[in-house]
N, C-alpha and C positions, 0 to 999 in steps of 0.2 A: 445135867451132870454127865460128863464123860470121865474116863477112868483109864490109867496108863497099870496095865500088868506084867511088869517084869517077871525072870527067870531069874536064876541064882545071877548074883551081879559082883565085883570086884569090890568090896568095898569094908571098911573096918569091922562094920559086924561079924565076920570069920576069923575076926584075929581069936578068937575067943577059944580057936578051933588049936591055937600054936602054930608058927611055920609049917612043920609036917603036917597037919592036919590039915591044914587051910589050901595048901598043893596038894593033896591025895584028891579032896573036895573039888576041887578044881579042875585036876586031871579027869576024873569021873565024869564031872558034867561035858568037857571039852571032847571025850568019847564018846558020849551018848548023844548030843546037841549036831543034830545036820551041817552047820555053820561050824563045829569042832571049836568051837571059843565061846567061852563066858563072856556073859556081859562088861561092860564098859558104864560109868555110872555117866559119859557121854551119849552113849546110845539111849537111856535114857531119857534126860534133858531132852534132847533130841526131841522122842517120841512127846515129851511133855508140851514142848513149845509147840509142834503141829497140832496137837489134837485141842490146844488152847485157841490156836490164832484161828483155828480153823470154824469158818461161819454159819456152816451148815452141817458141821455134827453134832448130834443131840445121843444123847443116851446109849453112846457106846463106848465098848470097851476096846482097848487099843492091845493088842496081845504085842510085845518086846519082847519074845522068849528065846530068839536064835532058834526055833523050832519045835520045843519043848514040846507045845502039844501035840506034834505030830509025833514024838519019840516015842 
């Protein structure tokens, strides 16, 4: 079993947050995040189809954070 872990990511579940909300959210992590840009729910996918097609990984996890755990 391998495993993809995103950061905050671009995606409808912050609507929840309203326009302002969901930019404030945004702007924050884009300040904080090395890369200064949220996820993409392409960067993603992405990370998803590598760590699938991929034949010789086993039992890990795939960090997508634009840096997060270094922040």
């Amino acid at each position: 079993v391998n495993t993809v872990s995103p950061s905050t990511t671009v995606t409808p579940l912050w609507d929840k947050l309203g326009p302002d909300g969901r930019e404030r959210k945004f702007a924050q992590m884009r300040e904080r995040l090395p890369l200064r840009r949220v996820g993409a729910p392409d960067d993603i996918a992405r990370a998803i189809v590598f760590i699938a097609t991929n034949r010789f990984a086993t039992g890990s996890t795939l960090l997508v954070d634009g840096g997060d755990a270094l922040a």
